[in-house]
mmCIF file of the C-alpha atoms, coordinates in Angstrom:
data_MODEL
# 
_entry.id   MODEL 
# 
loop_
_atom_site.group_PDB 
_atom_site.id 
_atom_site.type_symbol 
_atom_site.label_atom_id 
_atom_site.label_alt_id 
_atom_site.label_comp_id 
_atom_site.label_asym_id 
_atom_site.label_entity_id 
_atom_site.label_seq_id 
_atom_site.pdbx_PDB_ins_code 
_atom_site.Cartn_x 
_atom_site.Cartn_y 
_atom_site.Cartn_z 
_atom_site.occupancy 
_atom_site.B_iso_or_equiv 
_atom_site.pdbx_formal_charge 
_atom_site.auth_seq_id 
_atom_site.auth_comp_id 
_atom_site.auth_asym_id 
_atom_site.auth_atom_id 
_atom_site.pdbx_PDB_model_num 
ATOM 1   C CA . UNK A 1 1   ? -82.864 -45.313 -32.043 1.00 0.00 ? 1   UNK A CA 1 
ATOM 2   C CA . UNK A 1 2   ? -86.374 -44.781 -33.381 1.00 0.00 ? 2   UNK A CA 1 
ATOM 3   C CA . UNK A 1 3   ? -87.279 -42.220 -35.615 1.00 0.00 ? 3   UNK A CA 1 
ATOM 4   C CA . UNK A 1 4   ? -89.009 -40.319 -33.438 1.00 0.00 ? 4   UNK A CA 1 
ATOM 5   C CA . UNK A 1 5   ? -86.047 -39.729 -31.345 1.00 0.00 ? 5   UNK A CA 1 
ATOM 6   C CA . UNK A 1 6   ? -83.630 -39.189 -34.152 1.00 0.00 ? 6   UNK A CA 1 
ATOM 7   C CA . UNK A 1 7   ? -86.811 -36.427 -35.487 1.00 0.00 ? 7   UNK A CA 1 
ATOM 8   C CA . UNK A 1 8   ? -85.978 -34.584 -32.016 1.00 0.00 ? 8   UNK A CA 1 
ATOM 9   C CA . UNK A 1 9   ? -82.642 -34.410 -32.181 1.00 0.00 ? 9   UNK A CA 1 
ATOM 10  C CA . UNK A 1 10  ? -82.701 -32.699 -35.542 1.00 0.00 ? 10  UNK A CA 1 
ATOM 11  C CA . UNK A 1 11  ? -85.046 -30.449 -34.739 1.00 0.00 ? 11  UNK A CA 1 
ATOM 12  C CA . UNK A 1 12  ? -83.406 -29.051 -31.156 1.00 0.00 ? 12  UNK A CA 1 
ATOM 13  C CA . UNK A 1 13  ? -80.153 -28.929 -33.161 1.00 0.00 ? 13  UNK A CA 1 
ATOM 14  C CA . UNK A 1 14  ? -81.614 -26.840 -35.727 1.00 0.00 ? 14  UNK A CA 1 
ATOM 15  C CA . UNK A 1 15  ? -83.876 -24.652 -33.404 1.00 0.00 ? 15  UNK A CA 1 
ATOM 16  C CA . UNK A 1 16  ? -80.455 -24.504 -31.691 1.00 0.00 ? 16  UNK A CA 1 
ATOM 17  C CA . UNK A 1 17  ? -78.108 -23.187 -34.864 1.00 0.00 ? 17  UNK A CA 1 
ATOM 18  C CA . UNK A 1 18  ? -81.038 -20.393 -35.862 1.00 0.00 ? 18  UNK A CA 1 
ATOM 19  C CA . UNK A 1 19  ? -81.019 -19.230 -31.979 1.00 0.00 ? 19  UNK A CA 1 
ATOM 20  C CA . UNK A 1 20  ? -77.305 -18.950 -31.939 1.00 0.00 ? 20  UNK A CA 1 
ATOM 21  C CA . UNK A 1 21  ? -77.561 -17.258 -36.116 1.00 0.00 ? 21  UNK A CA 1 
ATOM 22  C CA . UNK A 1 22  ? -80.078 -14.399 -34.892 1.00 0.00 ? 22  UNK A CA 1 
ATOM 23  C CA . UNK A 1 23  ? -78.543 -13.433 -31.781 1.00 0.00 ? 23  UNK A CA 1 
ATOM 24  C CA . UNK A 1 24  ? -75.095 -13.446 -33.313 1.00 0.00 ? 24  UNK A CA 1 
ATOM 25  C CA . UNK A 1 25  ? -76.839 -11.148 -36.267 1.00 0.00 ? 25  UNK A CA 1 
ATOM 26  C CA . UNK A 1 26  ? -78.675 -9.286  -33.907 1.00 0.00 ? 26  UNK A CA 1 
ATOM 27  C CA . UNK A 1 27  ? -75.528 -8.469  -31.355 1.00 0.00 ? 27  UNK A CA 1 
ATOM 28  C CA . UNK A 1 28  ? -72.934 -7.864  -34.663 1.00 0.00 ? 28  UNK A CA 1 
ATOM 29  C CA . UNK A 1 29  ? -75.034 -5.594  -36.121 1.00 0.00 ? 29  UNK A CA 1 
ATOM 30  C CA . UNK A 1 30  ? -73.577 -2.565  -35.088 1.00 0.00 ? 30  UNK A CA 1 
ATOM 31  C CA . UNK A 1 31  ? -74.393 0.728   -36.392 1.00 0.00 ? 31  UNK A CA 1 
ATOM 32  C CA . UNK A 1 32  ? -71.985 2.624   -38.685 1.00 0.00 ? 32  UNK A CA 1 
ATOM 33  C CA . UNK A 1 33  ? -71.182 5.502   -35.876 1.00 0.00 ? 33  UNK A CA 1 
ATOM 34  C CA . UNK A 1 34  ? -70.559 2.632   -33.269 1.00 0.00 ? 34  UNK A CA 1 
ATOM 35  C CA . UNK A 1 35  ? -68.183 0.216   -35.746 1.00 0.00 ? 35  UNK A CA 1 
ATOM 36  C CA . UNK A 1 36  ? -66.152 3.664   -36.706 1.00 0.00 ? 36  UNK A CA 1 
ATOM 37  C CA . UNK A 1 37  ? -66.446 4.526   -32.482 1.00 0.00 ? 37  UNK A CA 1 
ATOM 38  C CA . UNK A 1 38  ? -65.200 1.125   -32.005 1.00 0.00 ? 38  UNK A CA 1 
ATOM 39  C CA . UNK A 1 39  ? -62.250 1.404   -34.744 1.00 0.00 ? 39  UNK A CA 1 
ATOM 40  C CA . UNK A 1 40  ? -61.003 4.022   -33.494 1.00 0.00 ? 40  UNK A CA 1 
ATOM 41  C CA . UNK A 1 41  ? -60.921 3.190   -29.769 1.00 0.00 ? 41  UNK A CA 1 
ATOM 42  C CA . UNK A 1 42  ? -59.367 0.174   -30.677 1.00 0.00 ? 42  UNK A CA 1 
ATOM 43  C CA . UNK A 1 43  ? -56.559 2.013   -33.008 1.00 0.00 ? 43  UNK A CA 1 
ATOM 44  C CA . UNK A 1 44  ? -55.660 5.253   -31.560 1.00 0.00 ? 44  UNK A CA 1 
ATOM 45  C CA . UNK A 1 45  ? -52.803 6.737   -29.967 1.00 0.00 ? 45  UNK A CA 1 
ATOM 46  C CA . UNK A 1 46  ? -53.067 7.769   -26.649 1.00 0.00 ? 46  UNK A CA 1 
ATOM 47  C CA . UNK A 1 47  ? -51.226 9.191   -23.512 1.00 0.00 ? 47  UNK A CA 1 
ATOM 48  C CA . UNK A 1 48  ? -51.309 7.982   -20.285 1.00 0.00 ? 48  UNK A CA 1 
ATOM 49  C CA . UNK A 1 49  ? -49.930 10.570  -17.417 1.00 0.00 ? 49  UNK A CA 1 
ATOM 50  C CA . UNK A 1 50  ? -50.266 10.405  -13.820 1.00 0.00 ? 50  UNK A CA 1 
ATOM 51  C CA . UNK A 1 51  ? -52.216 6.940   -14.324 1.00 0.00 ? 51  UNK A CA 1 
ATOM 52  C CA . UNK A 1 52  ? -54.731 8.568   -16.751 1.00 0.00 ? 52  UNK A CA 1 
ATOM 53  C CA . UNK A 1 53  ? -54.956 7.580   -19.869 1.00 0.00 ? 53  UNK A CA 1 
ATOM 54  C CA . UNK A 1 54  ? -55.723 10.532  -22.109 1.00 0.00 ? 54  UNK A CA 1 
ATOM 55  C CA . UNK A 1 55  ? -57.634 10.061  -25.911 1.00 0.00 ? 55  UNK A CA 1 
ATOM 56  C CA . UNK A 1 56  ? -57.626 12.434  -28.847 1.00 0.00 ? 56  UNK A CA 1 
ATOM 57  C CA . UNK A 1 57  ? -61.263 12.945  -30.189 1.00 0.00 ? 57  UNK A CA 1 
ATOM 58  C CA . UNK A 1 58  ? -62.897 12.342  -26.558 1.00 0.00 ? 58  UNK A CA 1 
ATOM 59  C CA . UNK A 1 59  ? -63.973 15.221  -24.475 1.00 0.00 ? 59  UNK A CA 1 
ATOM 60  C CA . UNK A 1 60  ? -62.035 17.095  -22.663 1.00 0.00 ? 60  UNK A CA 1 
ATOM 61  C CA . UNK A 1 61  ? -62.784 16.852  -18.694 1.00 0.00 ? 61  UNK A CA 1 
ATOM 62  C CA . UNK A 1 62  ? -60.594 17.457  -15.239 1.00 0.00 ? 62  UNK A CA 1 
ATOM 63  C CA . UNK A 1 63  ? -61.632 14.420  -14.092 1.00 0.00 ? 63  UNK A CA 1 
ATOM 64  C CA . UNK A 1 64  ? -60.126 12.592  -16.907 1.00 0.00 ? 64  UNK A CA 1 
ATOM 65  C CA . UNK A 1 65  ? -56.882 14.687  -17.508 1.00 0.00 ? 65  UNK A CA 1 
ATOM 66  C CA . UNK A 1 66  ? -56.155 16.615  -14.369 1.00 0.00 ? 66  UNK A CA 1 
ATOM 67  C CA . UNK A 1 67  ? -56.400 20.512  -13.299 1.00 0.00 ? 67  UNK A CA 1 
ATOM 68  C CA . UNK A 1 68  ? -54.420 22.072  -15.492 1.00 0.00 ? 68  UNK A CA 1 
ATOM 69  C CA . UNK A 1 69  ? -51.972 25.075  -14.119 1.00 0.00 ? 69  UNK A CA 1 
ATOM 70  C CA . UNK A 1 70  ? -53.290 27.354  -16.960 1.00 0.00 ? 70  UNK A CA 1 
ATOM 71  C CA . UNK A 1 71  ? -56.072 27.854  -19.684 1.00 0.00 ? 71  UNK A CA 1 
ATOM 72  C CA . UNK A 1 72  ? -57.045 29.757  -22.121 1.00 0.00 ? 72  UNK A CA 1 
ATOM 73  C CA . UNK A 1 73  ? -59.729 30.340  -25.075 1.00 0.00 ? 73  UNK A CA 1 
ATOM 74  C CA . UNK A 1 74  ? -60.422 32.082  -28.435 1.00 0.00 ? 74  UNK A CA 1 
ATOM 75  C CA . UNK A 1 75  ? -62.831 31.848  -30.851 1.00 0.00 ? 75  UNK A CA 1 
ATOM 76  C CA . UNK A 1 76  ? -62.259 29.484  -33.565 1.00 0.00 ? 76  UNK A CA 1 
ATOM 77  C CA . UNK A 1 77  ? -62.068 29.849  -36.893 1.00 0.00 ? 77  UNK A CA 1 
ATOM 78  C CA . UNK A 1 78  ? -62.934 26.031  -37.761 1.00 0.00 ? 78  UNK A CA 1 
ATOM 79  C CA . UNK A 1 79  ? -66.951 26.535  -36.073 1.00 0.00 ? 79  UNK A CA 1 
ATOM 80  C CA . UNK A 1 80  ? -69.200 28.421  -33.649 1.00 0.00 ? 80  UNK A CA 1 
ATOM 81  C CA . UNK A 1 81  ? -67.407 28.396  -30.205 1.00 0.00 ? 81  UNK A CA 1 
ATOM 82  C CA . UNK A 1 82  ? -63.888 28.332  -28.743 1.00 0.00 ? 82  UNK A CA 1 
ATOM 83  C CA . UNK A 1 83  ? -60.701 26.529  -29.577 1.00 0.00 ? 83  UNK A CA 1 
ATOM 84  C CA . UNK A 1 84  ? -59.306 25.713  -25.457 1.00 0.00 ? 84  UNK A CA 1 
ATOM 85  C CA . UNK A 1 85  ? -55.525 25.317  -24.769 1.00 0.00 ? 85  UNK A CA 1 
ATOM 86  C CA . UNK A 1 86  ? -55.163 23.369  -21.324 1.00 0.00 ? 86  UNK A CA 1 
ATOM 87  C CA . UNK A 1 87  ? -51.076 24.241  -20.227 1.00 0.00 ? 87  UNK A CA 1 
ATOM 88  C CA . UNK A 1 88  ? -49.746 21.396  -17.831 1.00 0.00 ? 88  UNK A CA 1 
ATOM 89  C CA . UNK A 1 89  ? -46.287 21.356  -16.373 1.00 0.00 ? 89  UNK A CA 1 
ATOM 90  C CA . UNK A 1 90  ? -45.191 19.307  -19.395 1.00 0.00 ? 90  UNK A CA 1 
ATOM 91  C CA . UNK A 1 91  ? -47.665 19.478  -22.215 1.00 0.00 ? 91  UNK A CA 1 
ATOM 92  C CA . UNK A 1 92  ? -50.754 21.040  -23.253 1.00 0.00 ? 92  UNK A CA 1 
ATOM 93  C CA . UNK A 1 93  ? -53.981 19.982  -24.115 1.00 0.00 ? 93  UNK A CA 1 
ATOM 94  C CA . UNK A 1 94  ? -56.286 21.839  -26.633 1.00 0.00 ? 94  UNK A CA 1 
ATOM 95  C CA . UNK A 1 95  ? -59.582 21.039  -27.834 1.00 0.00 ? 95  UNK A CA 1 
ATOM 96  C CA . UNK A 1 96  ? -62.197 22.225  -30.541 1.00 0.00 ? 96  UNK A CA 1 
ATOM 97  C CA . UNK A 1 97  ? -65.865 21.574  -31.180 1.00 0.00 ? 97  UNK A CA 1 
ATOM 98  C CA . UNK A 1 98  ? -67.613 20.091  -28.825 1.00 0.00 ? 98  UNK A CA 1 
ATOM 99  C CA . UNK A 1 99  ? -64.744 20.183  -26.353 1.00 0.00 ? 99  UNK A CA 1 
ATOM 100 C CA . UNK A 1 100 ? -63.316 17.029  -28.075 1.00 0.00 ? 100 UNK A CA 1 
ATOM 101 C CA . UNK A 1 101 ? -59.359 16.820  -27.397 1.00 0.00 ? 101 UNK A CA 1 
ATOM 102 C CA . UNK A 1 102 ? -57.844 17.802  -30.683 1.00 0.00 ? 102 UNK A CA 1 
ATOM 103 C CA . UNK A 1 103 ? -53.965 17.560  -29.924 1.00 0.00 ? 103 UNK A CA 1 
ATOM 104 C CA . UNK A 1 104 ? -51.547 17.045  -26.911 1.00 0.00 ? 104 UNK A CA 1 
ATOM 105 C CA . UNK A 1 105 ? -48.425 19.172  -27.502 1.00 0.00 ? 105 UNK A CA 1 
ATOM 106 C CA . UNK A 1 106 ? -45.025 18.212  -25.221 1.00 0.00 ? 106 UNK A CA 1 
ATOM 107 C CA . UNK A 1 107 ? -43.288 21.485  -24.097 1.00 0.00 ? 107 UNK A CA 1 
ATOM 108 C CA . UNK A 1 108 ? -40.274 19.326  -22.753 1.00 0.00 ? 108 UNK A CA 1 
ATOM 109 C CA . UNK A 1 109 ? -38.591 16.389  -22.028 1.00 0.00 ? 109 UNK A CA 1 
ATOM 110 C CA . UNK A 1 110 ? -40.170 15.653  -18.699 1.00 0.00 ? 110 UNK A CA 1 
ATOM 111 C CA . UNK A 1 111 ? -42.892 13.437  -20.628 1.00 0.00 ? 111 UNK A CA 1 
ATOM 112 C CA . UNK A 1 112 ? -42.700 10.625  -22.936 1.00 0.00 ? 112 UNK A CA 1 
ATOM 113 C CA . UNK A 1 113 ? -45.259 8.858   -24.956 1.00 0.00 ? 113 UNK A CA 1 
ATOM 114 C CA . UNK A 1 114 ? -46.816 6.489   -23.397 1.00 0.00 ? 114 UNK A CA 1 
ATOM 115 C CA . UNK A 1 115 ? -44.626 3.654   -25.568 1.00 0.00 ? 115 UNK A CA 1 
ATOM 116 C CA . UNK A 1 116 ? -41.314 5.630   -23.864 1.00 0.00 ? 116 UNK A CA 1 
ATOM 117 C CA . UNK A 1 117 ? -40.343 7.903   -26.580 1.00 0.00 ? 117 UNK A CA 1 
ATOM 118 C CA . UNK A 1 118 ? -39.514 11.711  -25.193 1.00 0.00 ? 118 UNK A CA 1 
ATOM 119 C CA . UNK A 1 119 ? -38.424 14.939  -26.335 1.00 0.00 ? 119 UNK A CA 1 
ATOM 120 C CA . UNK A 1 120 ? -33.965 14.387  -26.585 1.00 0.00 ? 120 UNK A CA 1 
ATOM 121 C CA . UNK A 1 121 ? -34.091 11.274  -27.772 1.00 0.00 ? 121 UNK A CA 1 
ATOM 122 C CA . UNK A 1 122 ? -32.534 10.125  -30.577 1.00 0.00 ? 122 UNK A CA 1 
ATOM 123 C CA . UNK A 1 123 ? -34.019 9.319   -34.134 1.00 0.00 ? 123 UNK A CA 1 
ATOM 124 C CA . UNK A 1 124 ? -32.953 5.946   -34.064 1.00 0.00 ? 124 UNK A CA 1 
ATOM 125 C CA . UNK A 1 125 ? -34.796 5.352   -30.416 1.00 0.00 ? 125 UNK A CA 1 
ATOM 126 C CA . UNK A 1 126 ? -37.899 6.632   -32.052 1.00 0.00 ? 126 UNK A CA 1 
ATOM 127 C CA . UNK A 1 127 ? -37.630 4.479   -34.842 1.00 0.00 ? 127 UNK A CA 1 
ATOM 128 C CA . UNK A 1 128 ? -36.909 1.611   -32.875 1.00 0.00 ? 128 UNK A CA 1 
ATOM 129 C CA . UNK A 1 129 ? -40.114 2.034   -30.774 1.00 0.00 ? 129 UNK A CA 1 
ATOM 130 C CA . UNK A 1 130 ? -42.123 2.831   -33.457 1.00 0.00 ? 130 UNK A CA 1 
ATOM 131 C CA . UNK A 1 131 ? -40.917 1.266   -36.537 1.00 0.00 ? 131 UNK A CA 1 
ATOM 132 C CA . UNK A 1 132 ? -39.675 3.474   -39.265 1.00 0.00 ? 132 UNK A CA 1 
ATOM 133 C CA . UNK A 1 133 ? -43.320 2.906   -41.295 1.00 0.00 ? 133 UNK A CA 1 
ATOM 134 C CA . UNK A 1 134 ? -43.691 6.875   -40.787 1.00 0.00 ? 134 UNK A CA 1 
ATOM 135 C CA . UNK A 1 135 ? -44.598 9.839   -43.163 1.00 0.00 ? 135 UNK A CA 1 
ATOM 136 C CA . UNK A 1 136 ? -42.130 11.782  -43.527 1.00 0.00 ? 136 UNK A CA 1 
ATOM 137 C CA . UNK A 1 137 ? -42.391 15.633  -44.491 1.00 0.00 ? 137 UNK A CA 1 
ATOM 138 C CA . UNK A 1 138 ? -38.768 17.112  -43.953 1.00 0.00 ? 138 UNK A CA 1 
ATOM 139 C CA . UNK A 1 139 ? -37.802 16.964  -40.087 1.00 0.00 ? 139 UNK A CA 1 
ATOM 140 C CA . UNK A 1 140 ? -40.991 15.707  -39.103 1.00 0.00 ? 140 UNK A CA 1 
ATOM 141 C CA . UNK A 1 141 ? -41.976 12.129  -38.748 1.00 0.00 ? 141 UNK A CA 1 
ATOM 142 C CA . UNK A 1 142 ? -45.957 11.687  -38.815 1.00 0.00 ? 142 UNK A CA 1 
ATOM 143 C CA . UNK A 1 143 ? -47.364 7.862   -37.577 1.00 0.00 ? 143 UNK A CA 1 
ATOM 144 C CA . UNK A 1 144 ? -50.747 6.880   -38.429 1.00 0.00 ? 144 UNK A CA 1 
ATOM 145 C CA . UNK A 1 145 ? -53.222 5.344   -36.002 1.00 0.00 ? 145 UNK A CA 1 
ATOM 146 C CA . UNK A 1 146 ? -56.999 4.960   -36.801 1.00 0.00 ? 146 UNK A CA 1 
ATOM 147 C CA . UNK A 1 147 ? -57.687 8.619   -36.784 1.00 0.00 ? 147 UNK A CA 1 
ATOM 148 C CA . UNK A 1 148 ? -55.035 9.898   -34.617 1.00 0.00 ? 148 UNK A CA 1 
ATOM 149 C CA . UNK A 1 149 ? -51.168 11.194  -35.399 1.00 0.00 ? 149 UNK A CA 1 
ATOM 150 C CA . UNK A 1 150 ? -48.026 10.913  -33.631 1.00 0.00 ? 150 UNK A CA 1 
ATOM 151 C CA . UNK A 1 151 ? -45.367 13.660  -34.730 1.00 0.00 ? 151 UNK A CA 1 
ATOM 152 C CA . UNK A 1 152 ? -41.972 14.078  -33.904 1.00 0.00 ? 152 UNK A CA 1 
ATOM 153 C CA . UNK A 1 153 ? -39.508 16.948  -35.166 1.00 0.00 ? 153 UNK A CA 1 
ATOM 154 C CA . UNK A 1 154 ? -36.581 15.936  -35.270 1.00 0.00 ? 154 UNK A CA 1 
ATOM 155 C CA . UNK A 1 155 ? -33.130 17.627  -36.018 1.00 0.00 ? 155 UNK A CA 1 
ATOM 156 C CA . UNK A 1 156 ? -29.548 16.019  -36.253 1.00 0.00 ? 156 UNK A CA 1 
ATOM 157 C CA . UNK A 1 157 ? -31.011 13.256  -35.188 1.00 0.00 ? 157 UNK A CA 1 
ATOM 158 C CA . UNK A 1 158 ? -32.461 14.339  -31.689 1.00 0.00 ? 158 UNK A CA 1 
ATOM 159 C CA . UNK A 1 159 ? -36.470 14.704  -31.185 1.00 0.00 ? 159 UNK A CA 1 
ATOM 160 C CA . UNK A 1 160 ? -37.139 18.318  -30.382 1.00 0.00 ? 160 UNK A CA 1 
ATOM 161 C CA . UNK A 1 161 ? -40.990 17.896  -30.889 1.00 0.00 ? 161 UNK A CA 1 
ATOM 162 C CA . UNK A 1 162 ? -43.788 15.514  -30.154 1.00 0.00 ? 162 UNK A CA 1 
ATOM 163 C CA . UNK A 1 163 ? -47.644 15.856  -30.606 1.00 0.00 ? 163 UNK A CA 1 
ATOM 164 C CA . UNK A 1 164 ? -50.602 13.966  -30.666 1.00 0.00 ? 164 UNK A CA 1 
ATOM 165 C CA . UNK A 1 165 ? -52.835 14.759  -33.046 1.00 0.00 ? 165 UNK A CA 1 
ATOM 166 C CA . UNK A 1 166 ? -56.869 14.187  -34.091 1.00 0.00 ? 166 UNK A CA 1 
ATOM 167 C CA . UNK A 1 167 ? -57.596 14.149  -37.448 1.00 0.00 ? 167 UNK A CA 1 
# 
């Protein structure tokens, strides 16, 4: 080969690698809102019911978590506006500022998480499921996900509690 030819070739193959460096700069550089957004997307805990799959910290709509049977409001004490309770059949849904979902409380056992785990089971199901890296604070069992909570109550050894919570 001449080296004119080889000249070429060096030059598309660098014109090439800066092309490729800026747009891989350019499309990683996320803001800091959008890497924490993605985070904690990516880690959360959610619950899926019914097909929907329902996220702590995202706002509250029907679309995305179903007519609820009954709601209520009061004025919180955390910022201007109202704290909402959304009762379903099983659970309830309440949300804070902004109408972002705060926690999902079971009422009974006719729910599980959406790994399986429900209100009756046992403590050794739960940790099974979800490991026994927990928190512990008495009878309650706290799991950590991005920004979101799992707690169970539990008491000789059956769960009598579960909630999602936002942090």
């Amino acid at each position: 080969m001449n080296k004119k030819v080889i000249g070429i070739i060096i030059a598309i193959i660098l014109i090439t690698i800066v092309g490729v460096s800026v747009y891989m700069l350019t499309k990683g550089n996320l803001s800091d809102v959008e890497k924490t957004q993605k985070r904690e997307t990516a880690a959360s805990y959610t619950l899926k019911v019914d097909n929907k799959e329902i996220k702590l910290g995202e706002t509250f709509s029907i679309e995305k978590c179903g007519k609820e049977l009954q709601y209520s409001e009061v004025a919180s004490c955390a910022f201007d506006g109202l704290d909402k309770t959304y009762t379903y059949e099983n659970y309830e849904i309440k949300t804070g500022e902004k109408d972002k979902i705060t926690s999902i409380y079971f009422k009974d056992e006719g729910i599980s998480t959406t790994e399986g785990v429900k209100i009756t089971d046992t403590y050794d199901k739960m940790v099974q499921v979800y490991t026994n890296n927990f928190q512990n604070e008495g009878n309650k069992y706290i799991y950590t996900k991005g920004n979101t909570q799992i707690e169970f109550i539990v008491e000789n050894d059956i769960i009598i509690g579960i909630e999602y919570i936002y942090k």
